[in-house]
C-alpha positions as CSV (number, residue, x, y, z in Angstrom):
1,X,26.3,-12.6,-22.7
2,X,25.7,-15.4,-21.0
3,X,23.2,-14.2,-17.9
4,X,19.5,-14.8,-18.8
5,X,16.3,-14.5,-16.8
6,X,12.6,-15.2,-17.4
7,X,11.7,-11.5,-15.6
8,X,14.2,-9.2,-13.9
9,X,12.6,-6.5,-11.8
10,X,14.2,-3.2,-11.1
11,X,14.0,-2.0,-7.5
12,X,13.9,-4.1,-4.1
13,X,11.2,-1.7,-2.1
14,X,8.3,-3.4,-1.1
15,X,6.5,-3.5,-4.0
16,X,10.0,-5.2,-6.2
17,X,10.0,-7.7,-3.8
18,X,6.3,-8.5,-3.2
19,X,6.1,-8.9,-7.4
20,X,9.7,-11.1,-6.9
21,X,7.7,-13.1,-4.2
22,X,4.9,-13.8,-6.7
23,X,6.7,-14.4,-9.3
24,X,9.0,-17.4,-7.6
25,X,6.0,-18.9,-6.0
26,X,4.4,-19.2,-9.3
27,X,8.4,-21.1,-10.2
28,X,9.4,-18.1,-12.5
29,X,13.6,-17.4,-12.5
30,X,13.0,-13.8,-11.4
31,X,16.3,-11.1,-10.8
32,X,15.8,-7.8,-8.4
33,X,18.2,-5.5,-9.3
34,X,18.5,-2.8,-6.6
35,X,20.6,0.4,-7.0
36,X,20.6,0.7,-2.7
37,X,22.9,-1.0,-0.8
38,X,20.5,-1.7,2.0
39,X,17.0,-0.7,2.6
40,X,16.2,2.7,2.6
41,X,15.0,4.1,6.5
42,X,13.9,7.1,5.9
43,X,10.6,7.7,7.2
44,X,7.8,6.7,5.1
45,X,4.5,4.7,4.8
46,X,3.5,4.0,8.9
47,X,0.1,1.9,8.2
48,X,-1.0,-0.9,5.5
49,X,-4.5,-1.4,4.1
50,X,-7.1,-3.7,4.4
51,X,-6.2,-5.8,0.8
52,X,-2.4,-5.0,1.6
53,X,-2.8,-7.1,5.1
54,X,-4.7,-9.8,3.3
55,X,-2.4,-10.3,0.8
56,X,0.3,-11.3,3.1
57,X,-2.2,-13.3,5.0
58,X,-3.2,-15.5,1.9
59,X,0.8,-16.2,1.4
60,X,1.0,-17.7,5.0
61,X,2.8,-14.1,6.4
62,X,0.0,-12.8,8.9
63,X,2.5,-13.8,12.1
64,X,4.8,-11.8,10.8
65,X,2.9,-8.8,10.0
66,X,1.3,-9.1,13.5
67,X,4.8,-9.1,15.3
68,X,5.4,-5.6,13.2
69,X,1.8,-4.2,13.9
70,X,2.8,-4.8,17.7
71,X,5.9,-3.6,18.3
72,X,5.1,0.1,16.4
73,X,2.4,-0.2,19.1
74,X,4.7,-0.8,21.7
75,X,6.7,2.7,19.9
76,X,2.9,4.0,20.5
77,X,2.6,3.2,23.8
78,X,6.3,4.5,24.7
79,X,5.0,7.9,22.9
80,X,1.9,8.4,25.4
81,X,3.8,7.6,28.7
82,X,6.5,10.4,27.0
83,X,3.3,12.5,26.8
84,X,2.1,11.7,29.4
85,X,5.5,12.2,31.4
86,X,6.0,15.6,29.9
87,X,2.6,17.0,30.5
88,X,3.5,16.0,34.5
89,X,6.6,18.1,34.7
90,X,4.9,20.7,33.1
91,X,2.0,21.0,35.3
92,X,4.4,20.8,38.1
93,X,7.0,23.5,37.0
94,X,3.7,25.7,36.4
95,X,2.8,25.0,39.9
96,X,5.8,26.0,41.6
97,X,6.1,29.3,39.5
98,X,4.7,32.3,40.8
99,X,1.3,32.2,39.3
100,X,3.0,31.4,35.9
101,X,0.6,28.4,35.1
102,X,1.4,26.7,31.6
103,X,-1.4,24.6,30.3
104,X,-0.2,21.3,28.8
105,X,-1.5,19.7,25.5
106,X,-4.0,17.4,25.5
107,X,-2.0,13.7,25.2
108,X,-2.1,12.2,21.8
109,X,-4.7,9.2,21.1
110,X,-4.8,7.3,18.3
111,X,-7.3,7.9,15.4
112,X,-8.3,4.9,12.9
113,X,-7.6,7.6,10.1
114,X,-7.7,11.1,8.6
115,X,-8.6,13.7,5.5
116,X,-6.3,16.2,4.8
117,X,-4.9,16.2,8.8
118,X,-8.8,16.2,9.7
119,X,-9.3,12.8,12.0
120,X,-12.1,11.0,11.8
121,X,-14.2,10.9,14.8
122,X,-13.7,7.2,16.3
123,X,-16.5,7.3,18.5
124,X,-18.8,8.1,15.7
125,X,-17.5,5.1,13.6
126,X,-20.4,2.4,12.3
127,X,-17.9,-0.6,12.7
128,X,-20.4,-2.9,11.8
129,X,-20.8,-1.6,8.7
130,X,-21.0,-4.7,5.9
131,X,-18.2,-3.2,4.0
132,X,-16.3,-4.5,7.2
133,X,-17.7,-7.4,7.4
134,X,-15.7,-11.1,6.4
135,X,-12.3,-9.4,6.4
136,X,-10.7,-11.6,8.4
137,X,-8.1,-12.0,10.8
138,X,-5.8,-9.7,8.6
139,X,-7.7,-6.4,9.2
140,X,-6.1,-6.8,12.7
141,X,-2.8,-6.3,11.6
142,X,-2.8,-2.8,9.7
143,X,-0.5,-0.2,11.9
144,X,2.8,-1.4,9.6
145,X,5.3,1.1,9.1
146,X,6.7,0.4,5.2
147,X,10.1,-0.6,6.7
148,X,8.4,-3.6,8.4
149,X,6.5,-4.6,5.3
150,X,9.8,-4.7,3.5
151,X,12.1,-6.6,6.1
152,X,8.8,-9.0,6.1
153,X,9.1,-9.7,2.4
154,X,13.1,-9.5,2.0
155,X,13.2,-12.6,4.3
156,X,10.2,-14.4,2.0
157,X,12.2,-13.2,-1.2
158,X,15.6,-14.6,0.5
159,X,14.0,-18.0,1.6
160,X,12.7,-18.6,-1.5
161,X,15.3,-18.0,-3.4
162,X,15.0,-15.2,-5.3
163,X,18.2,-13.4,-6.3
164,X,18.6,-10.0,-5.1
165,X,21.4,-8.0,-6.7
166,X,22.3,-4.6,-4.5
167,X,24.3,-1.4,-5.1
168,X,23.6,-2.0,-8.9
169,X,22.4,0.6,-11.1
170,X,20.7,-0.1,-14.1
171,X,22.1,2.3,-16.9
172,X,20.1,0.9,-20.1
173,X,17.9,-1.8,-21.7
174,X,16.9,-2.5,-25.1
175,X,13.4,-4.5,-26.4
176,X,13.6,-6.3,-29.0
177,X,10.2,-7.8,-28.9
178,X,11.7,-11.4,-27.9
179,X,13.1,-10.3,-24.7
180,X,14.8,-7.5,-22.8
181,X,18.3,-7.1,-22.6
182,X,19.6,-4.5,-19.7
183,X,23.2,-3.0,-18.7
184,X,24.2,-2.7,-15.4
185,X,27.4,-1.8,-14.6
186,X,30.0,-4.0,-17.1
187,X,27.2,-6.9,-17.0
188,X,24.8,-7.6,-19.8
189,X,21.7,-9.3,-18.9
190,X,19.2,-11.1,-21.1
191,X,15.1,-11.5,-20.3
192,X,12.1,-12.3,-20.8
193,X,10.1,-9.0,-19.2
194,X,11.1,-6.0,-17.5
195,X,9.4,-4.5,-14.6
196,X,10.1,-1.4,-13.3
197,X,9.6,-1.0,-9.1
198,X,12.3,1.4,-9.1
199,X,10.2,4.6,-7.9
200,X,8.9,8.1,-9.0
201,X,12.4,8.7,-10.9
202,X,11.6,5.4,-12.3
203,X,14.7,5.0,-14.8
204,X,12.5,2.1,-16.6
205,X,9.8,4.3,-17.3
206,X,11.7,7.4,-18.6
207,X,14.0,4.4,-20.8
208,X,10.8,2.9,-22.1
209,X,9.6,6.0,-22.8
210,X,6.2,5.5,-21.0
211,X,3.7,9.2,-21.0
212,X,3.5,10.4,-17.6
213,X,0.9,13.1,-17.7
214,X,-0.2,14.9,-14.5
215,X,-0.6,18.2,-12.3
216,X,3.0,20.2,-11.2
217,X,3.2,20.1,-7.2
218,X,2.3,23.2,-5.1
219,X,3.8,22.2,-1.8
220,X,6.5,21.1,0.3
221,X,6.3,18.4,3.1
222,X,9.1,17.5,5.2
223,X,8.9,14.1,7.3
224,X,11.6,13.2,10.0
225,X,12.2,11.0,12.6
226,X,14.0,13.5,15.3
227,X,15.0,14.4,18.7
228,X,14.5,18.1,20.0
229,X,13.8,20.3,22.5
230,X,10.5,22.9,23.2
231,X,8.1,19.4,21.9
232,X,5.8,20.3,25.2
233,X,4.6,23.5,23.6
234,X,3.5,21.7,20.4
235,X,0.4,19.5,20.8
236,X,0.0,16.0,19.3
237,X,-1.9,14.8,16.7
238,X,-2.7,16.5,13.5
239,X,-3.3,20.6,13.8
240,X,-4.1,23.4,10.8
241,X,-2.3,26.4,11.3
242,X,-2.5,29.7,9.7
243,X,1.0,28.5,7.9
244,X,-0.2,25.2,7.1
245,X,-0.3,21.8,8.7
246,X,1.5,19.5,11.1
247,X,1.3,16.2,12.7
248,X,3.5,15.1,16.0
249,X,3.7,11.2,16.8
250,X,2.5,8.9,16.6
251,X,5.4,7.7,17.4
252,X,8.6,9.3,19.7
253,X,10.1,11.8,17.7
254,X,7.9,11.4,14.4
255,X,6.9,14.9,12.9
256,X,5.4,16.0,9.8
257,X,5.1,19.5,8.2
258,X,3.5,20.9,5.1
259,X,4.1,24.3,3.7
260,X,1.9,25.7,0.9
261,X,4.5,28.0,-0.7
262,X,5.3,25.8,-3.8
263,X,7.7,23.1,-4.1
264,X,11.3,22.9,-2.8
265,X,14.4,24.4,-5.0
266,X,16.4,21.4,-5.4
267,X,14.7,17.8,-3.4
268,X,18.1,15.9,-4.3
269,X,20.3,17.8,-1.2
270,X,20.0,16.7,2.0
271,X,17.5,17.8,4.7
272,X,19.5,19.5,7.5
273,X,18.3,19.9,11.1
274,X,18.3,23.8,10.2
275,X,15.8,23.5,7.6
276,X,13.7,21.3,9.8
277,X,13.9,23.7,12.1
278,X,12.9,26.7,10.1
279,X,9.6,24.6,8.8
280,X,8.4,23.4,12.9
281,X,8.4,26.9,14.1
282,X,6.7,28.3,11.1
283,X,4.0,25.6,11.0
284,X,3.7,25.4,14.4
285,X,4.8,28.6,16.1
286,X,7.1,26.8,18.8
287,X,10.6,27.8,19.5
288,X,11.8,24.0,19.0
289,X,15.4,23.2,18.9
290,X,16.7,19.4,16.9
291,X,19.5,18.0,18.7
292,X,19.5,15.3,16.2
293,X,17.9,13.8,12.8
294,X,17.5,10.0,12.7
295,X,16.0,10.0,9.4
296,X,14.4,13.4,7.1
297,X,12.9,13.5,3.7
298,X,11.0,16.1,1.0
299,X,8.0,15.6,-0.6
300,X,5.9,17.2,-2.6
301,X,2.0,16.8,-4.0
302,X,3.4,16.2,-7.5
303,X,0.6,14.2,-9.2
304,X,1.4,11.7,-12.5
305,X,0.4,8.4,-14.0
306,X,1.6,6.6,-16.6
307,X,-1.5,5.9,-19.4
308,X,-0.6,2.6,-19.4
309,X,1.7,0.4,-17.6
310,X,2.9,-1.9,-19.8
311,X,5.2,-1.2,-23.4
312,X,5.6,-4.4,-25.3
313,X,7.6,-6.0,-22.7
314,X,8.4,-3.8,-20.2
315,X,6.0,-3.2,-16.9
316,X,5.7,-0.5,-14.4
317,X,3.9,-0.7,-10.7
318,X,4.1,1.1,-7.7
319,X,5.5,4.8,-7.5
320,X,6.9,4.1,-11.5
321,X,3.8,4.2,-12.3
322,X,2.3,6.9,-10.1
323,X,3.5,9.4,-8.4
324,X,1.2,11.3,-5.5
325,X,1.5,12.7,-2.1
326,X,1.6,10.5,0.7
327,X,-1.6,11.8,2.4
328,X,-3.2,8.9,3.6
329,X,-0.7,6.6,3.3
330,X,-2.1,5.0,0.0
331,X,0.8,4.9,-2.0
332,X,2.8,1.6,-0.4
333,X,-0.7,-0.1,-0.5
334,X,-1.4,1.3,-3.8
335,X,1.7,-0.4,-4.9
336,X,1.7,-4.0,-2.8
337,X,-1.5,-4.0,-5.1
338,X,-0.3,-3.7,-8.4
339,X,2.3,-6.8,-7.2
340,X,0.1,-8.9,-6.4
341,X,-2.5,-8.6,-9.8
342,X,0.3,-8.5,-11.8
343,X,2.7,-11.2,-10.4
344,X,0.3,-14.0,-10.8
345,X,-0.6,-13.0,-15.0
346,X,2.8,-12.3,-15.6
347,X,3.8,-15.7,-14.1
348,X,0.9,-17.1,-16.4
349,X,2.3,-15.6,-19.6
350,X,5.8,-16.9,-18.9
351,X,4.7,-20.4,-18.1
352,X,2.7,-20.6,-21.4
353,X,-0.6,-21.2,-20.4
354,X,-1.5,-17.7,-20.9
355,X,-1.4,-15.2,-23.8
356,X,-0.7,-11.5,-23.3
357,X,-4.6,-10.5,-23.3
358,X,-4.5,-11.7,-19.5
359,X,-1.4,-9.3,-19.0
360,X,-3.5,-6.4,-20.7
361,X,-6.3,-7.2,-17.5
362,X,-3.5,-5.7,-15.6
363,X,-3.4,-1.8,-17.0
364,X,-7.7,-2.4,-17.1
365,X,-7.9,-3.3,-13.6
366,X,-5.5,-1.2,-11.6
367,X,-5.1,2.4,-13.4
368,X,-8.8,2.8,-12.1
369,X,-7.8,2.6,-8.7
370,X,-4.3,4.6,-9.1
371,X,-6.6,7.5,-10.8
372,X,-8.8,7.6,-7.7
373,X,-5.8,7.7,-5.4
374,X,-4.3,10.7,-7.3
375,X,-8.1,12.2,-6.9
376,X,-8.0,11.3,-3.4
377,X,-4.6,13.1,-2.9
378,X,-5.4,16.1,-4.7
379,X,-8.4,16.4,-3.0
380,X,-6.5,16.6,0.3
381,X,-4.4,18.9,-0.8
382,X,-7.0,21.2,-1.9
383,X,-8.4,21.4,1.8
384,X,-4.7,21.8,3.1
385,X,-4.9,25.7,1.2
386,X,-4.6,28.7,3.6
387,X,-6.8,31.0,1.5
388,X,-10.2,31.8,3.2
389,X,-12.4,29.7,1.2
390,X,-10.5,26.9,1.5
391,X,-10.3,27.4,5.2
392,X,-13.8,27.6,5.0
393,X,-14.6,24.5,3.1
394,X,-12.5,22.7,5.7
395,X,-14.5,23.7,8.2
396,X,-17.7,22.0,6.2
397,X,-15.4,19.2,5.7
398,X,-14.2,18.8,9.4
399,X,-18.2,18.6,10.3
400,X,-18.7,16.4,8.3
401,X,-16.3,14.3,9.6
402,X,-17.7,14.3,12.9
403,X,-20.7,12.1,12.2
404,X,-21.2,8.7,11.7
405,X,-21.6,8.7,8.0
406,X,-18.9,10.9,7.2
407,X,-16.5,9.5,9.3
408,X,-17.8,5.6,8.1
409,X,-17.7,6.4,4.8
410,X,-14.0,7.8,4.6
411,X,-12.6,5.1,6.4
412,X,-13.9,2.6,4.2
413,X,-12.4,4.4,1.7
414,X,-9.2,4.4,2.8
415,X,-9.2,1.4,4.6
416,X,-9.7,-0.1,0.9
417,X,-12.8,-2.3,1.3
418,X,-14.6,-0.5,-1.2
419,X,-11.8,-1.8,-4.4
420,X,-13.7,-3.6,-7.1
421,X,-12.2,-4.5,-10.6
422,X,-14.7,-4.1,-13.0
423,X,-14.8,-8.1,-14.3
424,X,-18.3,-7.4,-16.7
425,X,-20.4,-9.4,-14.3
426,X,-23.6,-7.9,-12.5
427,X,-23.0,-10.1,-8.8
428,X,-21.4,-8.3,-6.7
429,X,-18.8,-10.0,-5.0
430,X,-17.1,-10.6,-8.3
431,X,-14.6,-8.5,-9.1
432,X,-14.3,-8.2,-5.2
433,X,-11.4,-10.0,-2.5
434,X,-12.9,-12.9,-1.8
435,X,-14.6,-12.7,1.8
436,X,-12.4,-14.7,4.2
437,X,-15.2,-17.1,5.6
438,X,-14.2,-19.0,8.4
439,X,-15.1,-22.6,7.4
440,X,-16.8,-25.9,9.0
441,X,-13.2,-27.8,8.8
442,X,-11.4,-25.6,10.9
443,X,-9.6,-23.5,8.1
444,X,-10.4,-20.1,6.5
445,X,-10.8,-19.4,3.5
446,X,-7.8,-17.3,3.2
447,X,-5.7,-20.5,4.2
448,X,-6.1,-22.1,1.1
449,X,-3.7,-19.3,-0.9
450,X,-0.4,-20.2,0.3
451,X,0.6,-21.9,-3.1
452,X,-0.2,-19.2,-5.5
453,X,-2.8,-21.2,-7.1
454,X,-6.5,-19.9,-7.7
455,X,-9.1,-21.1,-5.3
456,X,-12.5,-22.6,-7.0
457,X,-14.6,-22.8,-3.6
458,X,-17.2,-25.7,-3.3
459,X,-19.4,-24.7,0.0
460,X,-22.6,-26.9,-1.3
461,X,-20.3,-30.4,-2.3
462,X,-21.2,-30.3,-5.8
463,X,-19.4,-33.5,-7.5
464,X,-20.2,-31.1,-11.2
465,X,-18.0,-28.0,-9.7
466,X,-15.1,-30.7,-8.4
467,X,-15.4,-32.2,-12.0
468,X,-15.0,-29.1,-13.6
469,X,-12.2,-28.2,-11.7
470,X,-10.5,-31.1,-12.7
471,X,-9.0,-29.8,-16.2
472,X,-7.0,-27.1,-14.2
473,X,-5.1,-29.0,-11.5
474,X,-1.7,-26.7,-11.7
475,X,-3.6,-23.7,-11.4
476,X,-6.5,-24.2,-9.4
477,X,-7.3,-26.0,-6.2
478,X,-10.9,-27.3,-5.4
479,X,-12.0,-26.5,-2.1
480,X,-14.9,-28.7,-0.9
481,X,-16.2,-27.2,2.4
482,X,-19.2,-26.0,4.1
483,X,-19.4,-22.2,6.0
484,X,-19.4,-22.3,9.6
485,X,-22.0,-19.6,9.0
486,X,-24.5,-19.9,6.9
487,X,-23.9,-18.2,3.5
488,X,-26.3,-17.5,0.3
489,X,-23.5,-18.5,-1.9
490,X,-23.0,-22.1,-3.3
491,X,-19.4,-21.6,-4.9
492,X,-16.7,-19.4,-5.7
493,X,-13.6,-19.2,-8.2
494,X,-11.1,-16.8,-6.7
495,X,-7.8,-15.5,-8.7
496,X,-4.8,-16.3,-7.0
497,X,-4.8,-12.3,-6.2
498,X,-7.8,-12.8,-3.7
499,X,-10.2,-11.5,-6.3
500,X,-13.6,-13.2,-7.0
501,X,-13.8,-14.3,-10.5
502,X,-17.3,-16.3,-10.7
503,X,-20.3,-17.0,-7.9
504,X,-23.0,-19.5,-7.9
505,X,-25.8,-18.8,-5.9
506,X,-26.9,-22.6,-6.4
507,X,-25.5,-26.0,-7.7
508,X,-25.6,-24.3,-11.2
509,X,-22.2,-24.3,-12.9
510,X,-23.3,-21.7,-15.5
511,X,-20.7,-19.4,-16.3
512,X,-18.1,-21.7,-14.6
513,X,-16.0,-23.1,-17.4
514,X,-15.9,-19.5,-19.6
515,X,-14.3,-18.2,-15.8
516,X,-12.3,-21.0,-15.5
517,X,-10.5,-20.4,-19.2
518,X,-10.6,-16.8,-18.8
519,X,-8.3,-16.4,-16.0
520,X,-6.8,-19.8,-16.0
521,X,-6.3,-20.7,-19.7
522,X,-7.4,-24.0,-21.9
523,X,-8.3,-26.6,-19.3
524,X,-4.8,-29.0,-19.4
């Protein structure tokens, strides 16, 4: 054996590769082992986050996520004129029957979000809300299907270099305590951490023998990107039904159903245009016909996370580590963001200026926010019953949506601007993403990420912060430069994950130093 690695991660999706990225930024030897040949199309994930957006932004990759977010417009745009197209004919074939009018659905417009198939109410929306506020350029760029957040980062992994091994399957690994060593095929390979990306049927987890408690599923979805026939009796958007729930676009030939009669028999055969077809007329009571499938999948509300995500030397993020229903859209965000807090303290530990008590931050700060994305699924599904009350507590729930608060206070929820890590201090923009201030020099804040360093922001030209900084000139860049706007804040130290670390309301540097060592390590 003669193949060695500092970190080999297991699985190329989009959150494999964003943790690859970060990894070889940071100048860590980094493997992807992929058990895929190429990427996987089938349907998933159609919209990123707020903090997902901004962390490509801060790596120099908003132009490319903007070029996705407008061309899956342009896919919107082609949807509507198809509507709009259809509803024509139909109006017209009414007309010329004799006195057989058929009333069209309503076209499809786009909603900024939804609970359990209930969409907000835009028009009610308090946009300037200050959750909103100082996101930056990035929020502009959210309606990402996962496919485009994966070609985006396969090109940053390829140009930088980072080795990405397909159609391998990894069939073993062994911790020692020293290293990992993993089988693949007839190839040994020897290294320094494991990371499993490799999804919900994560082989690293079940190996590592990671606990995986959660709830059994009670439903079956079924996603596909299609072509049919009878689509002009079925109305757009997301509907309830007596059978359960369906949404048509927003995209040509994008439907999604979900059936409340337990989960399906077997998830590993594929999904024929028969089946599809048996789900559509149940949900939605229209005699539709598929003419063809361009891409299907199952899914179910299946609810699990592991209790902690790292075993001696062997990690888990994304779907390895939790497993959910896709309601909302959370999970491909959910993961991007375990990347990006764990690439940089991973990257720490195998440079040597970190110990493994950084690494534990990881578990500390994130399985909060995959337990309220479980909570958030569940939830959904609850409201998705058939049963009477349920239907009935929708109802409350679709009201509630309707006004201002409600519908405010759920899209800052899953818009993400509302995620905090819990850093033990009491201001509270630490333990926040830093706000991306537009600054008197031209730049953004959000500008200054590009090398993977931490950020220590001077905004009052303090020579005592630029001083301090000083002892950390590998891992953190001082920035010395006033707000365009004027700001109550003096000086920031932001994690090379976006995340405020330590504020100054004044020149003081109290506090500053302990910060510095805590997330960057003994001054050099």
């Amino acid at each position: 054996m003669n193949e060695t690695h500092d970190v080999v991660v297991v699985g190329a999706g989009p959150v494999g590769l964003m943790l690859a990225c970060e990894l070889r930024l940071a100048g860590v030897d980094v493997l992807v082992l992929e058990r895929l040949t190429e990427m996987d199309r089938t349907v998933k994930a159609g919209a990123v986050n707020v903090p997902t957006a901004q962390a490509l932004y801060r790596r120099g990759l908003l132009p490319e996520l903007l070029e996705q977010h407008e061309a899956t417009f342009a896919r919107f745009a082609a949807f509507q004129q198809s509507l709009a197209a259809t509803a024509t004919a139909t109006a017209s074939a009414g007309a010329a029957s004799a006195g057989a009018a058929s009333t069209p659905p309503a076209g499809f417009k786009m909603v900024p979000g939804h609970f359990a198939g209930i969409p907000l109410n835009a028009a009610a929306l308090d946009l300037d809300d200050p959750a909103f506020a100082d996101a930056g350029p990035a929020a502009a760029a959210w309606f990402v299907s996962q496919q485009g957040v994966e070609s985006i980062l396969a090109q940053r992994a390829t140009d930088m270099g980072v080795e990405i091994r397909r159609g391998v399957e990894v069939t073993g690994f062994y911790d020692d305590g020293i290293g990992v060593t993993l089988n693949h095929g007839d190839r040994t390979v020897r290294a320094g951490w494991l990371v499993g990306c490799d999804g919900g049927r994560s082989i690293v987890r079940k190996t590592a023998g990671f606990d995986f408690p959660g709830l059994d599923p009670e439903i079956t979805g079924r996603q596909a990107l299609i072509e049919m026939t009878g689509a002009e009796h079925i109305a757009p958007g997301w509907h309830d039904t007596p059978t359960g729930i369906y949404v048509y676009g927003p995209v040509p030939g994008r439907f999604l159903t979900v059936e409340l009669d337990g989960p399906p028999a077997d998830r590993t055969t594929p999904v024929t245009a028969a089946e599809l077809e048996r789900s559509f007329r149940t949900v939605t009571g229209a005699d539709v016909r598929i003419t063809q499938v361009h891409s299907a999948t199952r899914f179910t509300d299946n609810t699990r996370q592991a209790t902690d995500y790292r075993r001696g030397r062997v990690l888990l993020a994304g779907d390895a580590a939790h497993v959910h229903s896709p309601f909302g859209g959370q999970g491909l965000n959910l993961g991007i963001g375990d990347a990006v807090n764990l690439g940089w303290k991973l990257a720490a530990v195998v440079r040597g200026w970190a110990t493994t008590d950084l690494l534990d931050t990881y578990t500390t700060e994130r399985h909060p926010i995959g337990a309220w994305v479980l909570d958030w699924t569940r939830a959904q599904v609850a409201l998705m019953r058939t049963d009477p009350r349920s239907r009935a507590l929708r109802a409350v729930m679709g009201e509630l949506l309707s006004t201002r608060d409600g519908a405010t206070e759920i899209l800052k929820k899953i818009s993400g601007v509302l995620h905090r890590y819990d850093l033990g201090a009491a201001h509270p923009l630490v333990g926040a993403v830093v706000p991306d201030l537009e600054l008197a020099n031209g730049t953004r804040v959000g500008a200054h990420f590009t090398t993977g360093r931490g950020v220590l922001l001077d905004l009052a030209d303090s020579p005592a912060i630029r001083s301090l900084a000083a002892g950390w000139p590998d891992r953190v860049e001082a920035v010395t430069a006033k707000s365009a706007q004027p700001q109550t804040i003096s000086a920031m130290l932001v994690r090379p994950d976006g995340i405020v670390a330590w504020v100054a309301d004044s020149e003081d540097t109290s506090g500053l130093e302990d910060a510095l060592v805590r997330w960057f390590g003994p001054a050099r």
